[in-house]
Every structure is written in C-alpha cells, then in structure tokens.
N, C-alpha and C positions, 0 to 999 in steps of 0.2 A: 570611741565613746567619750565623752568631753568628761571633765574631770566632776564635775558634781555629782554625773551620775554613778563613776567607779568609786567616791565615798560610799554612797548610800549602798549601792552592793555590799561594801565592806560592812558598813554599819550592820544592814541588813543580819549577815553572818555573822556577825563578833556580838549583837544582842541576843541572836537565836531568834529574832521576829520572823525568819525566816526557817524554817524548818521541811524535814523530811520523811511522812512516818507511816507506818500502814496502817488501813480501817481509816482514815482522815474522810470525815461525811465535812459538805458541803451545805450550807443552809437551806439549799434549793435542793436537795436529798442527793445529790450525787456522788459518789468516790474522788478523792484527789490525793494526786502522790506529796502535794505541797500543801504549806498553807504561810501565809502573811500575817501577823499579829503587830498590828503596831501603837497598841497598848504599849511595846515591850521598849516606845521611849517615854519612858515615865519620870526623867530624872531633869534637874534645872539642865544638866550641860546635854543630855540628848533630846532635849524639846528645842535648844539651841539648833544643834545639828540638824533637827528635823526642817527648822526655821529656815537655817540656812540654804538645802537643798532646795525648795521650795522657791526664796528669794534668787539664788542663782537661775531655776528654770525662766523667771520669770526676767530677768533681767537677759537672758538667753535668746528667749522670744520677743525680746523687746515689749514686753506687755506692760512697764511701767509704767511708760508711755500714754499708756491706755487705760489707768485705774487711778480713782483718787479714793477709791476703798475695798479694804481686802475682808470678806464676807465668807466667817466659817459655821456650815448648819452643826446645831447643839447635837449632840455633846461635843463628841472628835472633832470637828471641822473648828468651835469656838478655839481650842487650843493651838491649830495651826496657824491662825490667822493670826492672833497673836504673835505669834514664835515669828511667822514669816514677817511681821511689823517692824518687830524688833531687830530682826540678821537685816535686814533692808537696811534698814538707819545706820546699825553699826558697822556693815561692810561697803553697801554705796553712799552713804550719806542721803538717803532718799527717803521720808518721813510722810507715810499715808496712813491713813485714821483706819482700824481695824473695826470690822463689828459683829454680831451674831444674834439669832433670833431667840426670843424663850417660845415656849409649848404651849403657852398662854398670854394673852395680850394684858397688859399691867393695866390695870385702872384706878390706882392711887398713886398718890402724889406729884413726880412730874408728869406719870401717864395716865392723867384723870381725866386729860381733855383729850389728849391724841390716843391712846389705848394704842399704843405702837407696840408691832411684833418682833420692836429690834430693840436690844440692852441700849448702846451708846446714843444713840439718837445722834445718828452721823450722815442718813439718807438723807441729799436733798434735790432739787428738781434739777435735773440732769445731769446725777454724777453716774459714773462710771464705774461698776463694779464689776471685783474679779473672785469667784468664787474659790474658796479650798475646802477640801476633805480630804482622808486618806485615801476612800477603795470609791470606786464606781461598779455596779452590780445591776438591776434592776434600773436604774435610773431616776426612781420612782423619789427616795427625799428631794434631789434636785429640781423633778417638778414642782411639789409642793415649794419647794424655796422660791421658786420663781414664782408660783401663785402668791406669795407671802410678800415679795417685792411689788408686784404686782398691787396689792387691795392694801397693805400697809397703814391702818389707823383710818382707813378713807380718805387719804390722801390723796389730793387732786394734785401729783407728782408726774414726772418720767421718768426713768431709769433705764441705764444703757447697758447688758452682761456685756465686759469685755470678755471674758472666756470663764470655763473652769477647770480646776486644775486638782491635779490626784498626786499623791502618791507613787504608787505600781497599778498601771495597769494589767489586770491579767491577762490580757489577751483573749479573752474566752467569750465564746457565745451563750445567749440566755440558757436554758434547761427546758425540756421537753417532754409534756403530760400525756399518757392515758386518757379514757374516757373516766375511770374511777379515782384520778388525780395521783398515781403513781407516776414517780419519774422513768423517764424510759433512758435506758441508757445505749450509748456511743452513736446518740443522734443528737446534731447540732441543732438549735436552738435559731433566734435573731440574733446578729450585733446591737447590743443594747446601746450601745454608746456613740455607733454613726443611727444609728434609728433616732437616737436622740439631737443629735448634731443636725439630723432633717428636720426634724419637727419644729425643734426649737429656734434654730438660726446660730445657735448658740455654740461657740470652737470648743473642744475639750482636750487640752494638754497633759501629757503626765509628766513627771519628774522621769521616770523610767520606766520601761516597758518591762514583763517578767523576762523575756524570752531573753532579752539583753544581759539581763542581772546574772540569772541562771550560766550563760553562755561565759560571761565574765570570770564567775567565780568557777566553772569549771576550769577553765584554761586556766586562771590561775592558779589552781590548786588551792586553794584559799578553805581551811575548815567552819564547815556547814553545819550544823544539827542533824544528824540524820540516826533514825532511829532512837533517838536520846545519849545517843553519842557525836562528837565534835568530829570531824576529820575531814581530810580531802573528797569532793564530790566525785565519786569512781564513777566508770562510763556506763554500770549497771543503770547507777541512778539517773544519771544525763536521759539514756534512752529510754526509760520509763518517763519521763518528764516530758522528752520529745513525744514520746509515740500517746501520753496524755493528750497535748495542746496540738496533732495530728487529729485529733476525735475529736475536741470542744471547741479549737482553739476558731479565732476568725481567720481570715485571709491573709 
C-alpha cells in the first residue's frame, strides 16, 4: 500500500474519524459496524494532512497533469480543495487555483453581471477541473456540481472533469427499498460510483479504499475506536466488518 495511504489509515485511527460501534444507522436506514467522520480533521495541522493525502493521490495518478483547478462542492468539499492547493505548492512546488460553488448565484457586486455559481471566479473556457469531497454515497451532489459547471452564470464556456477524487471510498452498494420505502436489508443495492463513472464519462479516484484501511490497521495492530474504547482491532471486529462489506459491499 504506497505510503499516503498507510498515513491516512493511521490518521484515520489516532483522530477516531474512524470508529467501531453498535446500533451505527446509516443515512440510507441501514446498520453499519463502522462509520467515517471526517469532520474529525478540524484543526490547521489536520486539514494539512488531509490536504496532503489528497495532493500525493493526485500526483500518484498523475492527475496534475490534468487540472488547472481543484473544485471542492460546499461545505466539505470547499475545505479540501483548499488544503489540497496548499500541500501541492508546499510539497511539489505545483500552484493551481482552488474554487467552490455557493447554494446561491451572487448578483451583487462583482457577480451583478455574471451571477456565478462559483466564490473565486477562476472557471474559464477550457480549463480542466478536478473535483474533491470527502465520501461518495448516492452520487447525487456530484451531479448537481456538474450541472452547476455545466449552466455557470450562462456562460458560453467548456469545461473539461479531469476526474473526482474522495476520501475513503466505502466500498459499498446503494441501499434497497420496499414498496412502503423501508430499507430492506442484506440486499445489495447498484454501484453508485461505477453507475456514475458510466453516465457521466467521468473517472472517480480515492485516496483509499475502506477495505485497505480496515486490513492495514488490523495487521498492524494499530488502536482503533471501538466501542468508545481505543485498542487493537481483534479478529471479532475484522470479521464483522468482512462479513459487513460481504452483504453491501461491491465486487
């Protein structure tokens, strides 16, 4: 596993964004033995680190190559783009213009005439952007972001996604409804994420996959959160986790 992604495992575990608890409901109503918060880098030197992972993926996959802007959806996604602008410059020397969208198109003062749905006013007719957020779930903000790229102030622009890039990927298939809209459980769902890579044309990278993290921090004994105690991940928790992402997980 390359070295950016054994930080972020560790990170992962030594903030607790990583945890292991029971009763854990998922947004989509389902049960999960995990869960990923990562709210929990809320500090100048862990929005750093977050920056960082992020810039190494991307300089990993050669995607710098590829982006003359790094485009994070409001709220979460605004702060990575940042952090990732910033580790860029300071570890490779490579300086791209960050930006993010508001919830509403400005129509005073410099945005009285363009009513742009992006803060820096950094889009222009055929640059190259590379999206960040932390999770990918539904897929559903990344459309709308790409609609918003897309119609941007009625801009008669182009705009090229070089990819987008996550966090952790969970590994996990959509969730799966009833007729009365109850989730039904230990039935797989779609891959939200290659369904989305079809439609849209668009690659989607992550920093790390869970299944990696999880497998990492086992082996290394490395203490976790679990239950609201710290300690080594024992092979109870590991096969609960496996025999989890055996029921949800994708291919």
């Amino acid at each position: 596993m390359e070295d950016y992604k054994e930080k972020l495992s560790l990170m992962l575990a030594r903030t607790g964004a990583l945890f292991f608890d029971k009763g854990l409901v998922l947004k989509d109503g389902r049960p999960t033995p995990y869960f990923v918060n990562m709210a929990m880098f809320r500090s100048g030197r862990l929005s750093i680190e977050m920056g960082s992972f992020f810039a190494a993926m991307m300089v990993s996959e050669g995607l710098v190559k590829e982006t003359d802007i790094i485009l994070g959806p409001s709220y979460k996604g605004s702060s990575i783009a940042l952090a990732t602008s910033i580790a860029l410059w300071q570890e490779y020397a490579i300086d791209l213009n960050f930006e993010y969208d508001r919830k509403e198109a400005k129509t005073h003062g410099e945005g009285s005439k363009t009513k742009s749905m992006f803060v820096n006013g950094t889009l222009f007719d055929g640059c190259r952007i590379f999206i960040v957020d932390d999770v990918a779930t539904s897929m559903k903000t990344k459309y709308d972001l790409l609609g918003k790229i897309e119609s941007d102030g009625g801009m008669n622009r182009k705009s090229h996604i070089s990819g987008i890039g996550i966090c952790i990927d969970r590994q996990q298939t959509t969730a799966v409804y009833d007729a009365r809209g109850d989730v039904v459980l230990n039935r797989k769902g779609e891959d939200a994420v290659k369904d989305f890579v079809s439609k849209s044309g668009v690659p989607v990278f992550a920093v790390a996959g869970i299944r990696e993290v999880v497998d990492y921090l086992h082996k290394k004994k490395e203490p976790v959160l679990i239950n609201g105690v710290s300690m080594p991940m024992g092979d109870g928790t590991k096969a609960e986790f496996d025999e989890y992402l055996n029921g949800y997980g994708t291919n």
